[in-house]
C-alpha positions as CSV (number, residue, x, y, z in Angstrom):
1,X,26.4,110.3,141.0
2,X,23.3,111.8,142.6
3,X,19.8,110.1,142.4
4,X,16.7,111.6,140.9
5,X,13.7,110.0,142.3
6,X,10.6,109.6,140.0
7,X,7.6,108.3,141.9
8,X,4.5,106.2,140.0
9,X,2.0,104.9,142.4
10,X,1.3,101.2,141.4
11,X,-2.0,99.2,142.3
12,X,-0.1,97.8,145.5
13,X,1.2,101.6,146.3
14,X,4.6,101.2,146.0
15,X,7.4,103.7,144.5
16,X,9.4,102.5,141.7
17,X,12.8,104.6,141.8
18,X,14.3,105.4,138.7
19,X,18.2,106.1,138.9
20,X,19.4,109.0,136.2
21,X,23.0,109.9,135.6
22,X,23.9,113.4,136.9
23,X,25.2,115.8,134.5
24,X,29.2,116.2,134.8
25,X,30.6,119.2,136.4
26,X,30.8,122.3,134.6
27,X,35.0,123.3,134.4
28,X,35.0,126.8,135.2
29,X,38.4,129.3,134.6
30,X,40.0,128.4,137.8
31,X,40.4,125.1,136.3
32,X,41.9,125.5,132.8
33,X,43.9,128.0,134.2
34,X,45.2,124.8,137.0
35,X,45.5,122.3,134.2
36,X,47.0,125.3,131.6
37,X,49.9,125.9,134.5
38,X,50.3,122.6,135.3
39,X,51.3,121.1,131.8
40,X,53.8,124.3,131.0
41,X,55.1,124.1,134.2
42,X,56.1,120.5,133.3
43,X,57.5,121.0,130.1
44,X,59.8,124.0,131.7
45,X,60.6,121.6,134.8
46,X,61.7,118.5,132.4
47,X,63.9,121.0,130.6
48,X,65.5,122.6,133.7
49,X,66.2,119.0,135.4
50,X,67.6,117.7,131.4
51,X,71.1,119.8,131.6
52,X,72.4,117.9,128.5
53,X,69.5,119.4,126.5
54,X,70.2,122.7,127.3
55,X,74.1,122.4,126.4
56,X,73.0,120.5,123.1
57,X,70.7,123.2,122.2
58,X,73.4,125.8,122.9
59,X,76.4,124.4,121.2
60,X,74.7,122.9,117.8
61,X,74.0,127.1,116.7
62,X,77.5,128.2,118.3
63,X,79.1,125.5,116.2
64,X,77.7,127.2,113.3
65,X,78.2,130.7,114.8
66,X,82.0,130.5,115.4
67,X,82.7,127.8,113.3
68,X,81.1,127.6,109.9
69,X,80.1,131.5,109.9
70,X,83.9,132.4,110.2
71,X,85.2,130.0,107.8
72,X,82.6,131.7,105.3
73,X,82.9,135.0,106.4
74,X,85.5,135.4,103.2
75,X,83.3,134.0,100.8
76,X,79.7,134.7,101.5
77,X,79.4,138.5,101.7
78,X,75.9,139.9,102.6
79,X,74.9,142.9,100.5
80,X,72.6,145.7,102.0
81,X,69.4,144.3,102.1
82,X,66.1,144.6,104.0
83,X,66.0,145.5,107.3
84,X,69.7,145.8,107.1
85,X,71.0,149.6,106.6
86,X,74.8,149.1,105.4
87,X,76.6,145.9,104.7
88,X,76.8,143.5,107.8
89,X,78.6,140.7,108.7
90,X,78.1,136.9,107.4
91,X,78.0,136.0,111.5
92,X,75.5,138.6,112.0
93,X,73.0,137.6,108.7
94,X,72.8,134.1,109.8
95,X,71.8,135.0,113.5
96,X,68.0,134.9,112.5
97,X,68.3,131.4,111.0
98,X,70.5,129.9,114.0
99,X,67.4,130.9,115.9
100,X,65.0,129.8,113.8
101,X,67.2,126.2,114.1
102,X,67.2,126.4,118.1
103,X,63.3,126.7,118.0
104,X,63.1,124.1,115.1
105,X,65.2,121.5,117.0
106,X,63.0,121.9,120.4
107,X,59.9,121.6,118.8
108,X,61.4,118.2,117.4
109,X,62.4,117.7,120.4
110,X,58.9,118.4,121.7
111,X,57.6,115.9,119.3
112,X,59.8,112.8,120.9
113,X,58.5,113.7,124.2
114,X,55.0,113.8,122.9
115,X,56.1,110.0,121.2
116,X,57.7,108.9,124.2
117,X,54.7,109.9,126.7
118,X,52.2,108.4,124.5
119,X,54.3,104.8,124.2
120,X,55.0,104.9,128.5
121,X,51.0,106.1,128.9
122,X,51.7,109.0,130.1
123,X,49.8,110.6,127.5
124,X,46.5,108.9,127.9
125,X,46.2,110.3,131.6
126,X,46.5,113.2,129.8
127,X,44.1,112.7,126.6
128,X,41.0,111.2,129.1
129,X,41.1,114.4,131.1
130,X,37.6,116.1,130.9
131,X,39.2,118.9,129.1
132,X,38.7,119.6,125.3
133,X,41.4,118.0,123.3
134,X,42.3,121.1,121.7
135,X,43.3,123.2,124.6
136,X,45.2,120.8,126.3
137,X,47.7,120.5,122.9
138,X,47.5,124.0,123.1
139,X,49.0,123.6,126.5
140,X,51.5,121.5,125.6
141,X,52.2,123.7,122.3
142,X,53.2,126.7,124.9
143,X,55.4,125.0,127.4
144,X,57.2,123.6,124.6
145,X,57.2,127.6,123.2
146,X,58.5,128.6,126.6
147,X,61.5,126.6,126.8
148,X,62.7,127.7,123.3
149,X,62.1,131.0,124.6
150,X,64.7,130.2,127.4
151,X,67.0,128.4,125.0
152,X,67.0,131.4,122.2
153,X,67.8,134.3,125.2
154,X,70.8,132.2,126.2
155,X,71.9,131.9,122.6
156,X,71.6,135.7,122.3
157,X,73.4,136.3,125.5
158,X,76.4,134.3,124.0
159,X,76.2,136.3,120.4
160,X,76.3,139.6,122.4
161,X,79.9,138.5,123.7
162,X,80.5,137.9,120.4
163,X,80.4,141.4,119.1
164,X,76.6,140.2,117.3
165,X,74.9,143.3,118.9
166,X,71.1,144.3,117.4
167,X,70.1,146.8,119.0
168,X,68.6,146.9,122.2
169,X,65.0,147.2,121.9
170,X,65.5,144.5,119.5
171,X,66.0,142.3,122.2
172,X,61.9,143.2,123.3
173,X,60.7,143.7,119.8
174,X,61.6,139.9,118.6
175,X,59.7,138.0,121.6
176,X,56.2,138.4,119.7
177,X,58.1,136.8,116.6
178,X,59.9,134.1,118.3
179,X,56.1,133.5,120.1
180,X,54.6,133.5,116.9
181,X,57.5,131.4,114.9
182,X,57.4,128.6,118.2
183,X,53.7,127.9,117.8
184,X,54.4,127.4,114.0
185,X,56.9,124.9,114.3
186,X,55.7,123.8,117.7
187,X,52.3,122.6,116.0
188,X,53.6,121.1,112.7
189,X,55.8,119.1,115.4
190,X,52.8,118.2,117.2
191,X,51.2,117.0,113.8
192,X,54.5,115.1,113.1
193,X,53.9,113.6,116.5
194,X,50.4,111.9,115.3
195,X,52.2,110.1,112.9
196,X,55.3,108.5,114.4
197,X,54.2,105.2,115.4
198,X,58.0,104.3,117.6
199,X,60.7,106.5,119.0
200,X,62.9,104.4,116.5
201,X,61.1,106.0,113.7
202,X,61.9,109.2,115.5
203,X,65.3,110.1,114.2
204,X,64.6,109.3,110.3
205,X,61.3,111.2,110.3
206,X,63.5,114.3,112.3
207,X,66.1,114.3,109.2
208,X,63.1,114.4,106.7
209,X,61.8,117.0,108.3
210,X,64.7,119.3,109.9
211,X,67.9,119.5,107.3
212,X,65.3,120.3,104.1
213,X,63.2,123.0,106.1
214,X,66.8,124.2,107.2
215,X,68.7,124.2,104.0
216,X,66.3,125.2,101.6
217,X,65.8,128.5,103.4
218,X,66.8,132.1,103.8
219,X,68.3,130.8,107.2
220,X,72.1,130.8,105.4
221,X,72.2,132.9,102.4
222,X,69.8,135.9,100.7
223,X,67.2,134.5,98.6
224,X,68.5,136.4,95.9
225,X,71.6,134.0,95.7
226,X,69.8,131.2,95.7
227,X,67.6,132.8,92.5
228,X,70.9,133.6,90.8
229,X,71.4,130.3,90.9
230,X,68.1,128.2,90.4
231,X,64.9,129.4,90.2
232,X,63.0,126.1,91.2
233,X,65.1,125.9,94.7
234,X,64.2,129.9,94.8
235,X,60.0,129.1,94.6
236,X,60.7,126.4,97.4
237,X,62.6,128.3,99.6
238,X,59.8,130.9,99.2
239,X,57.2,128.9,100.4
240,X,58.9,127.1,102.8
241,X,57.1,127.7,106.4
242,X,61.1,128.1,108.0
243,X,62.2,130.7,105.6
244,X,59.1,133.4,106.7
245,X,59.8,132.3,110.3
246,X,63.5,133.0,109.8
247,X,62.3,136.5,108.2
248,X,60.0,137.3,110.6
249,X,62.8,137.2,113.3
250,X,65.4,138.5,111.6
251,X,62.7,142.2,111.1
252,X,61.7,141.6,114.4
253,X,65.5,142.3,115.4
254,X,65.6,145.5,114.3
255,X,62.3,146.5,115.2
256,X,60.9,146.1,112.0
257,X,57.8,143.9,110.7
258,X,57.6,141.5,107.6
259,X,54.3,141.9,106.6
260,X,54.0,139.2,104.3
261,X,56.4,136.9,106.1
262,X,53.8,137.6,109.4
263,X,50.8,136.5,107.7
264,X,52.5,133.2,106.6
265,X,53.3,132.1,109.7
266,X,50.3,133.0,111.0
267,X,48.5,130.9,108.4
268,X,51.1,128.0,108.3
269,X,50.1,128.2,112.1
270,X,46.5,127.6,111.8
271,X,47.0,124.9,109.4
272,X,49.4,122.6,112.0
273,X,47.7,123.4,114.7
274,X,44.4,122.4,112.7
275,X,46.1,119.5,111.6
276,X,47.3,118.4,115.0
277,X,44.2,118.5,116.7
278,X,42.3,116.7,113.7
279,X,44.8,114.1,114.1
280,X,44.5,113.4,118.1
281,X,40.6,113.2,117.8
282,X,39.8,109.9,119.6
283,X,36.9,109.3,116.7
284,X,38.9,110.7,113.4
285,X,42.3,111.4,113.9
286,X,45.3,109.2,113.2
287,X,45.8,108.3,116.7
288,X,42.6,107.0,116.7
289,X,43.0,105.0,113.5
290,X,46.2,103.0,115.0
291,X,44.3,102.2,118.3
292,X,46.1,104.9,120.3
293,X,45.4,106.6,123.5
294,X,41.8,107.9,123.3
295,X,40.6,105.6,120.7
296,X,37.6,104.9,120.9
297,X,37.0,107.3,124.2
């Protein structure tokens, strides 16, 4: 703290010294770059050094690739639809949605880690930092991006052996939709985060969250199925944020863009994210309300 000296000559000629705070340090880019690096470098570390995770996140979608998709190969034919050109494979129209699940699960997954930090205190070291709120969740939000990232390339490695072959720009031309579909779910896992109060809590408030947005989706079978069936599950699969991510990926594929799909996710973005950040301010949000790290800071 540096010292600002005023000086008022009394009637016996002395100084009086008044003592001002100094203003804080201005963080310039080097240093959000540091502390940007720094928490998605940890996120990628914890999942490199957390083997089971990686297996778990592999074999829940190849269960369902191998398993469930060839048992319903038979039944649950796929007729040519949008962005498909001839009639494809039941294995190879529930690719999109497999991924969709792999990035759904880790952003859960982020969610627990974001529970667990902020019941060991981890997370307050984080929060009192003297950077804005909203960029470090942003940081967190793209390590936890970057790891699905790493788990959805493995998963597509696996498919290719498994004669599940978009083509090969497809491979390029889906990373700005998985980006895009990872923040989604990444920040309405970050909201979900503001609410769990216990990692015990964790596990119900997953299943609430995960098997609906999941099931009641275009992940599995066309939408047009499910409107042959019921129109009211048809109007909430259609506005269910996981179907347009599921879309979104499964154009991006085959180098082709869901316009309407895009814009969803892009808006169902800004409205977690939004909601996230509301919810970790130390004066309004939720964490805040149940005396959490940063109340009151």
């Amino acid at each position: 703290m540096s010292l600002q000296s005023a000086t008022a000559q009394d009637a016996a000629g002395t100084a009086e010294v008044v003592v001002t705070p100094a203003e804080p340090p201005r963080l310039g880019i080097l240093a959000y770059y540091t502390c940007f690096r720094g928490i998605v470098w940890r996120e990628v570390l914890r999942y490199l050094h957390q083997r089971e995770r990686f297996l778990s996140a592999l074999v829940r979608p190849l269960v369902w690739l191998f398993i469930f998709a060839a048992g319903f190969r038979q039944t649950l034919g796929v007729s040519i639809i949008p962005p498909y050109e001839t009639y494809v494979l039941y294995e190879v129209f529930i690719t999109p949605g497999l991924i969709g699940m792999i990035q759904l699960f880790n952003a859960m997954q982020s969610s627990l880690s974001m529970v667990y930090d902020r019941e060991t205190g981890a997370m307050r070291t984080l929060l009192v930092s003297p950077f804005p709120r909203s960029f470090l969740l942003l940081s967190k939000l793209t390590g936890g991006v970057a790891v699905s990232l790493l788990q959805v390339y493995a998963f597509l490695l696996v498919a290719y052996f498994w004669e599940i072959e978009p083509p090969l720009y497809g491979y390029l031309t889906v990373l700005p939709a998985l980006i895009l579909s990872g923040l989604m779910l990444g920040s309405l896992a970050l909201f979900i985060s503001s609410v769990i109060k216990q990692l015990e809590n964790f596990a119900g408030v997953m299943n609430f969250v995960i098997f609906p947005m999941f099931f009641a989706s275009s992940a599995l079978y066309p939408l047009w199925r499910i409107k042959e069936s019921s129109v009211l599950l048809y109007e909430i699969c259609r506005f269910n944020p996981f179907t347009h991510a599921v879309e979104l990926i499964r154009f991006a594929l085959y180098g082709q863009v869901d316009w309407v799909s895009l814009a969803a996710v892009l808006a169902f973005t800004v409205v977690f994210l939004g909601g996230a950040i509301y919810a970790y301010n130390p004066s309004k949000g939720l964490i805040a309300r149940r005396g959490g790290p940063g109340a009151g800071a």
